[in-house]
Legacy VTK file of the C-alpha trace (Angstrom):
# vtk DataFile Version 3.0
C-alpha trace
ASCII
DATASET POLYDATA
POINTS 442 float
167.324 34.234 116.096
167.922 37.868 115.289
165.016 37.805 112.610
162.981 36.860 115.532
163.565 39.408 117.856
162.813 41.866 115.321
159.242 40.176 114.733
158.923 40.360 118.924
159.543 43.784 118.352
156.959 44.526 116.247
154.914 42.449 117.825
154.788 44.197 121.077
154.411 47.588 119.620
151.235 46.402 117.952
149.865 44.803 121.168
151.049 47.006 123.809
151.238 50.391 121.639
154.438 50.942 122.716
157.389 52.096 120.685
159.974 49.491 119.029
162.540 52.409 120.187
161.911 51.990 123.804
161.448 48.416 123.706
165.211 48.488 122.145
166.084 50.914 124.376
165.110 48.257 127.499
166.408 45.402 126.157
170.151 47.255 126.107
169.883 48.340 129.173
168.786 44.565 130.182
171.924 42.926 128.202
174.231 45.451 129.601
173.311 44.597 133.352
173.372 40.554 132.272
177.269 41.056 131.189
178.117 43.010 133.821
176.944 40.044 136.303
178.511 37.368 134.311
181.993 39.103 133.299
182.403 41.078 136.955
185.582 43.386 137.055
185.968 42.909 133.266
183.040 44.702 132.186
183.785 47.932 132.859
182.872 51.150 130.819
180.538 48.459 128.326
178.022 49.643 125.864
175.334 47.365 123.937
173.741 48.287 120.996
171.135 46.387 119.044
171.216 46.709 115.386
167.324 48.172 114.690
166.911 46.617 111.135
168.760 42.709 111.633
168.112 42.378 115.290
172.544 41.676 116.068
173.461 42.333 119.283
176.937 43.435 119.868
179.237 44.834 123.121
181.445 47.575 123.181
183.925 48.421 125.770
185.284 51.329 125.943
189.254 52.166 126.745
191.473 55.500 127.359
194.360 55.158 124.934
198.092 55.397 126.778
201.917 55.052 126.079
201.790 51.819 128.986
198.800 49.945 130.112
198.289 50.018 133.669
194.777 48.754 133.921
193.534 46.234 131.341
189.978 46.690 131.889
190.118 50.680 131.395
193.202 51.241 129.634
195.111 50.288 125.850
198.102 50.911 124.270
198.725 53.083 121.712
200.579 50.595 119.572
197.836 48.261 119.690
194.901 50.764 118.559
197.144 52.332 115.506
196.921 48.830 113.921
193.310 49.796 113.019
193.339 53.528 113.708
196.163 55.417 112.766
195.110 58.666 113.799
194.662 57.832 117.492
196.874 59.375 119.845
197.324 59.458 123.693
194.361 60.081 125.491
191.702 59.580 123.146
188.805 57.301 124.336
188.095 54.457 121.876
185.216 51.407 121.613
186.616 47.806 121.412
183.796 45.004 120.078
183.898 42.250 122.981
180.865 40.465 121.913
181.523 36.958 123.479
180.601 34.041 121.441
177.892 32.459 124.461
176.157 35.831 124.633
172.975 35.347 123.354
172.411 32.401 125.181
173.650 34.093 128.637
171.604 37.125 128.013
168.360 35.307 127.369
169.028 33.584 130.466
170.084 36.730 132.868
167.826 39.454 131.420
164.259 37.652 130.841
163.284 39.221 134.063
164.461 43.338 133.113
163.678 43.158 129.420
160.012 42.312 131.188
159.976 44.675 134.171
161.238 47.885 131.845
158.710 46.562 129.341
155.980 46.845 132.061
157.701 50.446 133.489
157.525 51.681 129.876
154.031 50.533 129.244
152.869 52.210 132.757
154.712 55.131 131.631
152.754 55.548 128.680
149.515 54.932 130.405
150.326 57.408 133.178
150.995 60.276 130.225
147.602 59.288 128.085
145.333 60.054 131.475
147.364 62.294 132.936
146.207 64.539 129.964
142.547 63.648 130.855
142.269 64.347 133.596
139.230 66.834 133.985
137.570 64.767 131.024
134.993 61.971 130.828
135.839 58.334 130.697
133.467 55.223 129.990
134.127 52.143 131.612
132.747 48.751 131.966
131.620 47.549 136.086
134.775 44.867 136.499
133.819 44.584 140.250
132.776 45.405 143.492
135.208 45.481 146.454
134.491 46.834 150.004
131.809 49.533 148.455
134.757 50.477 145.989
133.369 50.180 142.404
136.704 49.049 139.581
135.993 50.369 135.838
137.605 48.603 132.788
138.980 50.994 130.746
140.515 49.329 128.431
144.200 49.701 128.467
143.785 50.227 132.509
141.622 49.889 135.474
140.073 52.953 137.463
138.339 53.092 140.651
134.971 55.045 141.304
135.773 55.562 145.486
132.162 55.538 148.031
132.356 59.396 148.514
132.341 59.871 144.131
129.166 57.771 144.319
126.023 58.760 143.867
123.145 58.228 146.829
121.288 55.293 146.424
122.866 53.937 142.701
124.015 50.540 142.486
125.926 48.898 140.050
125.794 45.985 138.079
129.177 44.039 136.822
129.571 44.122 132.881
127.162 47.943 133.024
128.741 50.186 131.091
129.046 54.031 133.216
130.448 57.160 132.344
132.339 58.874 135.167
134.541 62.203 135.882
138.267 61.939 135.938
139.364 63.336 139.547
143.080 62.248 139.559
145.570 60.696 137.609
148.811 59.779 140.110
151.471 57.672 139.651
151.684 54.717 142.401
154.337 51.551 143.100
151.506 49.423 141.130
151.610 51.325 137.923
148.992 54.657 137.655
146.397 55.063 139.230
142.773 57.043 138.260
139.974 58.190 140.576
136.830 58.809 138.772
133.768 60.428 140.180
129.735 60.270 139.616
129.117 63.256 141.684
131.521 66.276 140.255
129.894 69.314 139.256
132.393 68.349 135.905
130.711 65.729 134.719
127.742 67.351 134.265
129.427 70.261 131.892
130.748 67.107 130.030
127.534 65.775 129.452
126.046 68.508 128.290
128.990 69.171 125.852
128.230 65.587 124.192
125.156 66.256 124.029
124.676 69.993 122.920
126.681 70.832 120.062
126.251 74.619 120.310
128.347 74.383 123.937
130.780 72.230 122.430
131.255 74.506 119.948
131.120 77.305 121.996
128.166 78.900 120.870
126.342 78.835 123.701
128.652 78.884 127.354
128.041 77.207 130.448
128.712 80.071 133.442
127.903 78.345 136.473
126.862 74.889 137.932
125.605 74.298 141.503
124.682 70.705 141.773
123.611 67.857 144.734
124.192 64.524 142.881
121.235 62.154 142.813
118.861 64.756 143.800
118.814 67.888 141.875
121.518 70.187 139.245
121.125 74.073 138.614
122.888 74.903 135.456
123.465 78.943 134.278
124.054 78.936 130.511
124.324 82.473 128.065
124.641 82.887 124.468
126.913 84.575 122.709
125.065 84.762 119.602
121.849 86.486 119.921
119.797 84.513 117.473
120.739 81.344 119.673
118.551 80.889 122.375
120.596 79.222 125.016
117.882 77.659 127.308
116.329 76.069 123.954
119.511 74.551 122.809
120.375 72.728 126.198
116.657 71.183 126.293
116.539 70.028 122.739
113.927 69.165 120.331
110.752 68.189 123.097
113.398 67.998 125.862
115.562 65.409 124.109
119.200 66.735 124.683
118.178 67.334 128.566
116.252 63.921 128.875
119.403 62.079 127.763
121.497 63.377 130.214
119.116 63.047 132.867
118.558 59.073 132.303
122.857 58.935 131.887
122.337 60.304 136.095
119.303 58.377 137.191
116.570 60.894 137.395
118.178 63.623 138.535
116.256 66.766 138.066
118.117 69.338 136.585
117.011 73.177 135.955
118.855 75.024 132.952
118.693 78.949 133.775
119.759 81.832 131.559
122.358 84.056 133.142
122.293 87.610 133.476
124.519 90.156 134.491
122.661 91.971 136.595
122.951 90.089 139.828
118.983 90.927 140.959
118.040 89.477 137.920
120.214 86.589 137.871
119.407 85.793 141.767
115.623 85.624 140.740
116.099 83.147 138.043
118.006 81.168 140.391
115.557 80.340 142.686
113.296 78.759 139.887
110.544 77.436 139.551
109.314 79.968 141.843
108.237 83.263 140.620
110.103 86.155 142.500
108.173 89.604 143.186
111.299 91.200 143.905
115.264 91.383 144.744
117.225 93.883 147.298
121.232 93.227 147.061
123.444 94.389 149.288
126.700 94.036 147.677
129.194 95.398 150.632
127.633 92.142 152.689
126.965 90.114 149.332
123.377 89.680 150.411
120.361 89.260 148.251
116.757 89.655 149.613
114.291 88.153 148.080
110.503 88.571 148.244
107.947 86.148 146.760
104.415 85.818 147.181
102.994 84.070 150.168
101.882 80.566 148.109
105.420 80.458 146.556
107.596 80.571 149.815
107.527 76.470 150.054
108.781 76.170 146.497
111.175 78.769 146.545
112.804 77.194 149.670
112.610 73.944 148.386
112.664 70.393 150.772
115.032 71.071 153.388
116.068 74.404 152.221
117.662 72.380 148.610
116.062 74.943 146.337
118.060 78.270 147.975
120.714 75.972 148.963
121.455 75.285 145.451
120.830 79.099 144.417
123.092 80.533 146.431
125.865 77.866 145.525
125.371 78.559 141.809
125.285 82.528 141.743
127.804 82.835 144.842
125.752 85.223 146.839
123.871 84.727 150.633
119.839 84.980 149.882
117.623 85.450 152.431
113.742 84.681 151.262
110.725 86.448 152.512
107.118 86.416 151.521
104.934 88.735 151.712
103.337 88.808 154.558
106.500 88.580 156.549
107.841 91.507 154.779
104.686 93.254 155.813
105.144 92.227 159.596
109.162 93.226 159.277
108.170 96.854 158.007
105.273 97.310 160.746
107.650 96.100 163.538
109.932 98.896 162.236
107.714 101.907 162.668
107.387 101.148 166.389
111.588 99.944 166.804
112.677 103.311 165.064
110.708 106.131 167.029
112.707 107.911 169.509
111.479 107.208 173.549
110.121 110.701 174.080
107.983 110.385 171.034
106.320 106.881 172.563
104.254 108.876 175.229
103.527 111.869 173.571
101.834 109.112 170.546
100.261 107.637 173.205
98.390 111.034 175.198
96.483 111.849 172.356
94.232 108.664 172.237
93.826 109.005 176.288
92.003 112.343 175.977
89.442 111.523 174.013
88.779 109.090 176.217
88.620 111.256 179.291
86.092 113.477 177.418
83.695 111.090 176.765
83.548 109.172 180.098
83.184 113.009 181.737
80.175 113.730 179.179
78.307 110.472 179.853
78.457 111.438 183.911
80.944 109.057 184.756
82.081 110.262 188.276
85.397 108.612 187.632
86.428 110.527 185.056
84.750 114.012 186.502
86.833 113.520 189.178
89.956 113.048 187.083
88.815 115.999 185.754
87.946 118.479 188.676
91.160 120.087 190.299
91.672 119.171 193.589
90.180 121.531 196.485
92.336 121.958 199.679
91.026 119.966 202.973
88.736 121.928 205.048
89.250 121.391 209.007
86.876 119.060 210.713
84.771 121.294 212.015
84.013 122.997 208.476
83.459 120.070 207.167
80.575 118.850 209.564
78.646 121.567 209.540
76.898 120.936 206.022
76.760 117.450 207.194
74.720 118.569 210.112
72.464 121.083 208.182
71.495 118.723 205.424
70.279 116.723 208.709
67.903 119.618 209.840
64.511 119.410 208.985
63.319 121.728 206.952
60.879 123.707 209.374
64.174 124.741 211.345
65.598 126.669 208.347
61.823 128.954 208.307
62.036 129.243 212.031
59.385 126.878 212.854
60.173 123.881 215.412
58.640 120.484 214.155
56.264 118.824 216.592
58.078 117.536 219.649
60.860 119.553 218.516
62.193 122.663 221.203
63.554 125.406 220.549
67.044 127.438 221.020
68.327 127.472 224.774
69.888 130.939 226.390
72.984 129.004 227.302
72.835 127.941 223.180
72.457 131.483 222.242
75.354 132.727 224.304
77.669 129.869 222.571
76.407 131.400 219.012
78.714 133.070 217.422
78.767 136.756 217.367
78.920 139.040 214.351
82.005 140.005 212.783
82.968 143.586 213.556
80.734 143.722 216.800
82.874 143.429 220.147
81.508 140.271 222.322
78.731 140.677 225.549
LINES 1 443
442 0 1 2 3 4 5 6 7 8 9 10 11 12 13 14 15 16 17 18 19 20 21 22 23 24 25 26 27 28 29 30 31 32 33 34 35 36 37 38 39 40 41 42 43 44 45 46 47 48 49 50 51 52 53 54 55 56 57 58 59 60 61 62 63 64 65 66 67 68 69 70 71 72 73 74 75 76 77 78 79 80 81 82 83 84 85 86 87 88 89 90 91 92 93 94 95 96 97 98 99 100 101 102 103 104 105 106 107 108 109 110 111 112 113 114 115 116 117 118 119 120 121 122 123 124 125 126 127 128 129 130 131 132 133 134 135 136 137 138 139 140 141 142 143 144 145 146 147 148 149 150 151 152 153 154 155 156 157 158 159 160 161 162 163 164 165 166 167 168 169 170 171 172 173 174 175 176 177 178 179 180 181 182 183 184 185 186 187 188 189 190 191 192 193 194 195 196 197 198 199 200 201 202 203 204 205 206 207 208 209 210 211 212 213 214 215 216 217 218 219 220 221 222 223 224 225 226 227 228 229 230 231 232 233 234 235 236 237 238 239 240 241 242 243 244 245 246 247 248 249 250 251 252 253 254 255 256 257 258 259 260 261 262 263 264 265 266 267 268 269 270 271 272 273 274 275 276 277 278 279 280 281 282 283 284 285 286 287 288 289 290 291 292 293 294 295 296 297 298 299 300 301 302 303 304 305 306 307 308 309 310 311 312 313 314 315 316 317 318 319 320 321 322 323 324 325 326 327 328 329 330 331 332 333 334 335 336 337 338 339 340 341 342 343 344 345 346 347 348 349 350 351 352 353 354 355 356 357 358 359 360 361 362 363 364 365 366 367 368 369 370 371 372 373 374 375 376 377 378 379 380 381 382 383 384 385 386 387 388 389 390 391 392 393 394 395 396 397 398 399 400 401 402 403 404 405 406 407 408 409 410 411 412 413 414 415 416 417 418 419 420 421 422 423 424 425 426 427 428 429 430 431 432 433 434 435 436 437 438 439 440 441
């Protein structure tokens, strides 16, 4: 019997992985809680051991040595224990063997059920420690199912679960497909441990591109920054540290192999490999590739880049619903605001009128009036003669209708000689003429 428990023992810790030291461990703890409930009050202060090598399982109780016994079950004289030991003496603590005859059978009755539940604690345990350490790293797991949109990966020794969110737009999976996903979380639940795995983390990416470029695995070549929108399109900012290494070239491979592999491992998506730069103008314009960038303004107390591009490139710098600069600005961390230039023309002409002062407005505007004036007056324009000509005081109505009344005349009046039918002056006009100045009247 005990020869077979030792082969169980091995057994397990070739199947399961765990160690024959906690399986021991368990089962002790399992025998010790079956003689406690079949020996009550009696089993008191008990310890089981299990011999490693033979498999014998014996119980220990253990006693305070005193001149009288009081309490059987705690308690032994000190008569009684210098029969074996003769150096005991009064309050010593010693172990008595009370290994009953029954107890194998009685244990393999009471403690089936713990020997199994620590066994399956211990093996969670392990479990939990193995992927709590990879967490952060990537995992490959077979489709087991589909339930309620949640996708379960086999993964070997346990099951993860790849939630809806961690998906990626529009993938579908197939059971017995074999997927490579992120490790989000690693947390111990009532049902043993439980891992979240994702398809869209930035982190799987990185991984991917360690597999698959030896350079950034072996740190060659570093990855700096990663902006990505899963199922659609990735911007990745690499730089070498070794200058003969070019880092772009690495991460695409011989005729775009290395890059090619990762995109088919994500389903198409595009993904455009940058080289970094310290300067941030620089590093801002490579961003926004593939468009070509004419130039970069930063701001850096408002952490705002400006960039200009050429009218035909505005679309593609943008991108399809603003992805391109969406995924720029993500990646190097700063706003960008993207002009062509046209609009950069229009911004800068709009300015020269904004920043003049309002006194200056008019005295812009007089000049081109004058000119204006001139010409209308030298073509004969009576409005602008008149504009022109000061302004005469009114003369009283009577002035005024006398050259009325002589440009009336005929002409013979003004020689002195009546037209026909005309008559002449009157005596009673003469005496109404007025007289002479300086010459007293009548």
């Amino acid at each position: 019997m005990n020869a077979e428990l030792v082969r169980a023992l091995e057994q397990l810790e070739e199947e399961k992985g765990i160690s024959k030291e906690v399986i021991v461990e368990a089962i002790e703890a399992a025998l010790l809680s079956a003689y406690k409930k079949n020996f009550g009050v009696t089993a008191q202060n008990m310890r089981i051991e299990v011999d490693r090598d033979t498999g014998e399982v014996r119980a220990f109780q253990i006693r305070t040595v005193t001149e009288e016994v009081e309490d059987p079950t705690t308690q032994i004289a000190l008569a009684e224990v210098r029969q074996y030991d003769p150096s005991a003496a009064i309050g010593d603590m010693v172990e008595l063997e009370v290994t009953p005859k029954d107890f194998g059978r009685i244990a393999a009755q009471t403690a089936k059920q713990v020997v199994v539940q620590r066994l399956r604690e211990a093996e969670r345990e392990m479990v939990y420690k193995e992927f709590r350490d990879r967490e952060g790293d990537i995992v490959t797991g077979v489709v087991q199912r589909i339930e309620r949109k949640n996708v379960y990966l086999d993964l070997g020794r346990i099951e993860a679960v790849l939630p809806p969110p961690e998906q990626i737009p529009r993938e579908s999976h197939r059971q017995g497909e074999r997927v490579k996903a992120y490790v989000v979380e690693v947390r111990q639940g009532t049902r043993g441990p439980q891992i979240v795995v994702s398809r869209t983390h930035p982190g799987l990416l990185k991984r991917l591109f360690e597999l698959e470029v030896p350079e950034i695995y072996e740190g060659i070549v570093e990855i700096k920054a990663i902006a990505r929108e899963a199922g659609a399109r990735s911007k990745i900012a690499v730089a070498s540290r070794d200058k003969n290494v070019d880092a772009v070239g690495a991460c695409v491979g011989p005729k775009g192999s290395r890059v090619q592999a990762i995109v088919d491992e994500l389903r198409g998506e595009k993904i455009d490999i940058i080289l970094w730069n310290i300067d941030t103008a620089v590093f801002v314009g490579a961003a926004l590739s593939p468009a070509k960038v004419v130039r970069v303004d930063v701001n850096e107390e408002t952490k705002t880049a400006q960039v200009i591009v050429p009218d035909h490139q505005l679309s593609l710098a943008i991108g399809r619903e603003g992805q391109n600069a969406r995924l720029a600005a993500k990646m190097t961390g700063w706003r960008i605001d993207i002009k062509s230039e046209t609009q950069l023309k229009e911004i800068e002409a709009q300015k020269l009128f904004i920043d003049l002062p309002p006194e200056e407005a008019p005295a812009a505007a007089a000049p081109e009036a004058a000119p204006a004036a001139d010409q209308a007056a030298a073509e004969g324009a009576p409005e602008a003669a008149a504009a022109e000509s000061p302004v005469e005081p009114a003369l009283p109505a009577e002035e005024a209708e006398e050259p009325a009344a002589a440009e009336d005349e005929p002409r013979g009046a003004v020689e002195g000689t009546a037209p026909d039918g005309a008559e002449g002056d009157t005596e009673e006009d003469e005496e109404k003429a007025p007289q002479p100045a300086g010459e007293p009247a009548g």
